[in-house]
N, C-alpha and C positions, 0 to 999 in steps of 0.2 A: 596487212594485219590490222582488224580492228583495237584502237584505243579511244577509252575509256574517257571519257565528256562528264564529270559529273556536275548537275544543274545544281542550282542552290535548292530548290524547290526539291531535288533528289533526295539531296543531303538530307534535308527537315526532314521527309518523310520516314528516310530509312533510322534517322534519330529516334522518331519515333516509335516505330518499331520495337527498335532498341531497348527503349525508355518501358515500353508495356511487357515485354521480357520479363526486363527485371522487376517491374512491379509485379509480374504473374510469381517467381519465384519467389519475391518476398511475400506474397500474399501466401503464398503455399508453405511459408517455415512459420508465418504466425496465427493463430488461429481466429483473435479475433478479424480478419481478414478472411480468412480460410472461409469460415464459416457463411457468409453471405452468399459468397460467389457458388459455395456450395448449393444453397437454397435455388441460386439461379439455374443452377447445371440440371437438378432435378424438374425442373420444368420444362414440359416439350416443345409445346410454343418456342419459348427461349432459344432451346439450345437447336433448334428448327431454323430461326433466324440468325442466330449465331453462325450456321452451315451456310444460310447464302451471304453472310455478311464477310466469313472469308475469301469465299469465290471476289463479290467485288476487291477484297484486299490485294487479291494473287494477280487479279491482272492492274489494278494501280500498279503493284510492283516490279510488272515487268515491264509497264509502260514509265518505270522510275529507274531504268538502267538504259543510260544515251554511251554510244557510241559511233565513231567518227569515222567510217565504212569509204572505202575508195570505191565509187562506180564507174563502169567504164562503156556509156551510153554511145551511139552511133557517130555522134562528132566528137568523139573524145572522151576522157578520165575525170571526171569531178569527184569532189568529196561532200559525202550528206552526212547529216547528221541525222541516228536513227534509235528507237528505243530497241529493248529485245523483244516486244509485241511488235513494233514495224516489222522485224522481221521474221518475225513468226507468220504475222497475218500480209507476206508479200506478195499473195494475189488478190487480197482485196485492197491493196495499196496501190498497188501498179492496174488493175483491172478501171481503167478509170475511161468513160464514154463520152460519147458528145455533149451531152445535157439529161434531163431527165428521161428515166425509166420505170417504170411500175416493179414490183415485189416478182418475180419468177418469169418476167415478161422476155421474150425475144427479140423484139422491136422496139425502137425510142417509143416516146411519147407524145414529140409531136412530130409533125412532118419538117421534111430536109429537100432543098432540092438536089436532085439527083439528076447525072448523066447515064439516058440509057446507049445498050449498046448502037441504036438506028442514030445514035448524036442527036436525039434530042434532051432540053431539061424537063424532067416534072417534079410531080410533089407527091413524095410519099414517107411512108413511116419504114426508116432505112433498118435494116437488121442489127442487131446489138455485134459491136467485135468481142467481148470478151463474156458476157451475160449469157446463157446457155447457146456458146456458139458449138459447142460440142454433139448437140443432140440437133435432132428433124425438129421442124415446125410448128408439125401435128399435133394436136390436145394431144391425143393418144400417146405417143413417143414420150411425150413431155414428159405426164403424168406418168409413166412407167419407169420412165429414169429418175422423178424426182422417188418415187416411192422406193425404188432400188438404193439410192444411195441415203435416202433418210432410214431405212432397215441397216446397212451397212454401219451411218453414222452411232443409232442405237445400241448394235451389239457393240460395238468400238468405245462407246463411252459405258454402259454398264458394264464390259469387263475394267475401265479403266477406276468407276467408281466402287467395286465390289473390290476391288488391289487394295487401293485408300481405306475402304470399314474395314477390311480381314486386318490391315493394319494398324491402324490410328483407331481404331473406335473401342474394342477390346480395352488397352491399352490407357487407355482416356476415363471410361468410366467405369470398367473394373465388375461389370454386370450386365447383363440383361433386363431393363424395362421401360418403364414408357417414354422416358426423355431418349435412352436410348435407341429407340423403334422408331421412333420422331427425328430425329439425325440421321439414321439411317435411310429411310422413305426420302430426306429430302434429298441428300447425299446421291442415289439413285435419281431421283427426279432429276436434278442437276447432270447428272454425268449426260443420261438420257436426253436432254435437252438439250446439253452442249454440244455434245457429238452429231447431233440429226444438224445445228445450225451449222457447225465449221465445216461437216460434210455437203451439205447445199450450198455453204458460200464461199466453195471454191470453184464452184460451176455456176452458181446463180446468185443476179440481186436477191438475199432474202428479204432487204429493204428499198428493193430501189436502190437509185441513184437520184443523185441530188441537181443544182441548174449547171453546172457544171464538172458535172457527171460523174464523183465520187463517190463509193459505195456505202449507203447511210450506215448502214449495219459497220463498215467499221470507222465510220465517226461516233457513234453509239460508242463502242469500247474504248473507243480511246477519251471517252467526254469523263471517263470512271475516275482517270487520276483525278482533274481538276475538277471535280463535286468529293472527292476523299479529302482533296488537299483542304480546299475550301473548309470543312468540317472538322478538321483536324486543327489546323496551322491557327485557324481564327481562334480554338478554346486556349491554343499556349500562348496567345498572346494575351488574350483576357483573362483567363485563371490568375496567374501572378498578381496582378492587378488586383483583383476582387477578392481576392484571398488578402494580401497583405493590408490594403486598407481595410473592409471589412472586419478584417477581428481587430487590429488596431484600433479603429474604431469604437466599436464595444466594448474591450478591452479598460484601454484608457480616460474614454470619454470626456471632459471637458473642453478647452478648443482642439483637441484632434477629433472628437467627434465633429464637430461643429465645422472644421474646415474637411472634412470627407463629405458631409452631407453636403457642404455646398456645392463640393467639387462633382458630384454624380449628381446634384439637382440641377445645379446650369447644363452639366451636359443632358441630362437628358430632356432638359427643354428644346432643346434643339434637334430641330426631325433629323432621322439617321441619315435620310435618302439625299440634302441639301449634302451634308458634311461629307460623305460619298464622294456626291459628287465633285463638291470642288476639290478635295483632294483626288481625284483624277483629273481633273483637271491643272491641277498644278503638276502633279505627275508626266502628262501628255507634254507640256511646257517644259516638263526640264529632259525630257528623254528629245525634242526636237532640237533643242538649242544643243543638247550633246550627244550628238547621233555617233560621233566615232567612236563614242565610248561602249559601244555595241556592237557585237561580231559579228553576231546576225539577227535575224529575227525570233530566231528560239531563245535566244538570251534577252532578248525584248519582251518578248510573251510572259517569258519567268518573271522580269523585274515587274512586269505589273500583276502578275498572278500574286507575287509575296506583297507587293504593296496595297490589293485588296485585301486580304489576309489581316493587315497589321490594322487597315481602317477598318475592318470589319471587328475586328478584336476590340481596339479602343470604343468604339459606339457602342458594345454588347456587353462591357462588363458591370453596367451600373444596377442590373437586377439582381446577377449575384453578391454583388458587395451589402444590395440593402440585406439579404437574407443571413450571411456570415454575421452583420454586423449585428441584427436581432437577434441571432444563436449565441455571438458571443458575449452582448448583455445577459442573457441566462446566465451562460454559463458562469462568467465573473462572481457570480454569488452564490455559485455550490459551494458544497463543503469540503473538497478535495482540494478547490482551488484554493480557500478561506487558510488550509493544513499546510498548505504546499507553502502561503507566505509565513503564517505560523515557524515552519522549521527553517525560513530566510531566503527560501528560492527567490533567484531576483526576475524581473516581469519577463526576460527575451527568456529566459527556460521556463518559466508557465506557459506563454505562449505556443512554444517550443513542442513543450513532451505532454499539454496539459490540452488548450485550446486546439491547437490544429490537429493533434489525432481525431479530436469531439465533432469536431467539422468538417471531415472528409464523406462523410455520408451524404452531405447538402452538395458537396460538389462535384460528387460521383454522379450523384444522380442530375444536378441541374449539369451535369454536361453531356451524359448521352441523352439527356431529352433536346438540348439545343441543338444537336447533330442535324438532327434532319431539317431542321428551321434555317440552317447556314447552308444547307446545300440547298434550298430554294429558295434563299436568299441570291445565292450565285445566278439563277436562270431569272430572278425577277429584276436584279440589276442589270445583267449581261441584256436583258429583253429592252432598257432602256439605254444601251451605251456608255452605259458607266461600270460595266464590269470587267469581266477579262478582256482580251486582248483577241480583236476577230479574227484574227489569225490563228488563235489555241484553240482546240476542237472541245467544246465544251455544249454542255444542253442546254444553257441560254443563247449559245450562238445559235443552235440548229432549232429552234425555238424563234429566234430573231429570225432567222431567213427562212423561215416558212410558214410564217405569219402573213408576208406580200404572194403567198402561194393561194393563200386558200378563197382568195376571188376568181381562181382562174375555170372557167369551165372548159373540160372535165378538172374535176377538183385535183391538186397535188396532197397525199394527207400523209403520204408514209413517211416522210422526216418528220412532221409535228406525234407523229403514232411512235417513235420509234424512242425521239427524244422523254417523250413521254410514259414509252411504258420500261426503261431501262430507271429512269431517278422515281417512279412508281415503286418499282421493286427492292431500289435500296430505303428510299427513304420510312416503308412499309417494314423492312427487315428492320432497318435500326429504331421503329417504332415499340415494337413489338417485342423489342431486346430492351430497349430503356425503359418499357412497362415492368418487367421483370429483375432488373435492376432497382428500380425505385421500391419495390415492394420491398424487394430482399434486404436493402440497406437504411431500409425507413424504422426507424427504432420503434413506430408508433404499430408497424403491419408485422415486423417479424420476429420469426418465432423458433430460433434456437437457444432458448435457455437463460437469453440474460432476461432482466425488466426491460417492459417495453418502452418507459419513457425516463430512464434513467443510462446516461452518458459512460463510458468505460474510464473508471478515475486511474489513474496513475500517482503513487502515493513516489515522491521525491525524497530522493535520497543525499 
């Protein structure tokens, strides 16, 4: 009987989760909330990227439940530790070949020597065991079985996606038009797409294979958590931070101003990519000196996946703090604020019910713009050895090992193609979603009814 392994890095995420639930809920009982997100939903772009922005959420999340699977391989019973995408996707896990293969190809890529049956050696390009060892040789064969089951995969995923809109999409926006026509087309394109890949790559590399011969396509999906994680884990650690100093700052001003500014001006004299670094390397240093203290390597992967996370956090929050901090000198001298002390509010309830509702639009929006900046953040560190852990399947790693690929002739390009067009498409969606975000919640662009550049006062009671 499988039991349940939860990672720390699990935990966060499903916290997370959690946490946007119940923000969704409370945005849904109060209107000035209601109201932006609204603006957002009507937009088709938007709510277009929204649709692939869940897709990558659903497989982070299934690659965010580990459980501790007894195998019982040819000398015996061991115990793996495996997500519920490992075992979903367990013939691209196990389909694993000598070294490299090309995208649909039958044969390695380069030559092997081989015994023939006269007992001689030679050199040739050996047949794939598990990469279309199912079908003939022949272009022709190929070609008719991959068409056959990419037809199969289609109809399989547009019934599975047309289940999903008769369901969820009704339901969701209460009408027919163009935000929802734009959900729908992608919602289809997705299923369509999904369906034709997982149906080809259970018979075929859709990607290649990699020098040690595991299937890129699903090092690509598994690279989804840790560019989620990365994106996510890095804003709850810097939010807090910038937020609390930040209005603090403005707020109070005299030496709390003075000791904030200094505190985010030294820091950020200091390149991010040194401070990185050596905290990994202090990090590397203390996980070597206390190696027992880890059960295996998955729980090594974690500790330093969160502890990039936390340095990435502390070096990125010193933009939003200056921006809070300028929001909340305005603010400090409206007149709501001037009433609030009037009738004796004392400063932690201005802050409270006055400031930090005024300032949640500054960091709504500077946080899904910094999303996609922290998950190529991840592949630009990881490409120097100071990111994750080369052991966790992530798109700096497959970026790092097919970088010494692309001198070889014939060129190796489908792991730099693959790493590349998967953090393309998210980073592209949460683009695209934070454009529409920013407009909706910028007091200066939108346009349901209040004044555009006058703040929501809360009169204290």
């Amino acid at each position: 009987m499988p039991t349940l392994v939860p990672l720390w890095s699990d935990v966060c995420l499903w916290l997370l989760v959690l946490v946007g639930l119940w923000y969704a809920r409370q945005a849904r009982r109060h209107e000035p909330l209601r109201a932006p997100w609204r603006a957002v939903r009507r937009g088709p772009m938007a709510l277009a990227a929204a649709c692939v922005l869940l897709v990558y959420l659903a497989i982070a999340l299934l690659d965010s439940v580990h459980l501790e699977r007894t195998t019982r391989p040819a000398d015996g019973a061991e115990t793996a530790i495996l997500s519920v995408l490992d075992v979903l996707l367990t013939p691209l896990r196990l389909g694993v070949e000598t070294s490299y293969s090309a995208p649909f190809a039958t044969r390695a890529f380069s030559q092997e020597s081989v015994l023939t049956s006269a007992g001689r050696v030679q050199r040739e390009y050996p047949r794939l065991r598990y990469g279309a060892a199912h079908s003939a040789e022949s272009q022709g064969a190929r070609a008719r079985d991959i068409f056959q089951r990419s037809a199969t995969g289609a109809v399989a995923g547009l019934a599975l996606a047309l289940s999903a809109l008769w369901l969820a999409l009704p339901a969701a926006l209460g009408r027919t038009d163009r935000a929802a026509r734009a959900a729908g087309l992608t919602l289809l394109a997705l299923g369509v797409g999904g369906g034709v890949l997982l149906a080809l790559a259970t018979r075929y590399h859709v990607f290649g294979t990699d020098k040690v011969g595991s299937d890129v396509f699903y090092q690509a999906l598994k690279s989804v958590r840790t560019g989620l994680l990365i994106g996510t884990l890095t804003t709850l650690v810097a939010l807090p931070l910038a937020l609390v100093l930040g209005v603090a700052a403005g707020y109070f001003r005299g030496f709390t101003d003075d000791l904030v500014q200094y505190f985010y001006t030294t820091l950020s004299a200091i390149p991010g990519v040194l401070l990185v670094a050596a905290s990994a390397l202090l990090l590397d240093a203390y996980m070597t000196r206390h190696a027992e203290a880890f059960t295996s390597l998955l729980a090594r992967a974690d500790l330093r996946l969160l502890a990039l996370c936390g340095i990435l956090g502390i070096t990125s929050w010193t933009s939003l703090c200056r921006l809070l901090r300028a929001e909340a000198l305005k603010l400090r001298e409206m007149d709501f604020v001037h009433a609030a002390r009037a009738l004796g509010a004392r400063s932690g309830q201005i802050l409270r019910q006055h400031l930090v509702p005024n300032v949640m639009h500054i960091v709504i929006i500077t946080t899904v713009l910094d999303f996609s900046s922290l998950v190529l953040a991840e592949a630009a560190l990881t490409y120097l050895d100071i990111g994750v852990d080369p052991s966790m399947d992530s798109w700096g790693n497959m970026i790092n090992a097919a970088r010494l690929e692309l001198a070889r002739e014939p060129l190796v390009w489908w792991s730099l193609a693959a790493a590349l067009s998967s953090m393309f498409g998210l980073v592209l969606a949460a683009n695209i979603f934070a454009d529409a975000v920013r407009d909706a919640f910028d007091p200066r662009q939108r346009e349901f009814g209040l004044t555009p550049s006058a703040p929501t006062a809360r009169v204290c009671e």
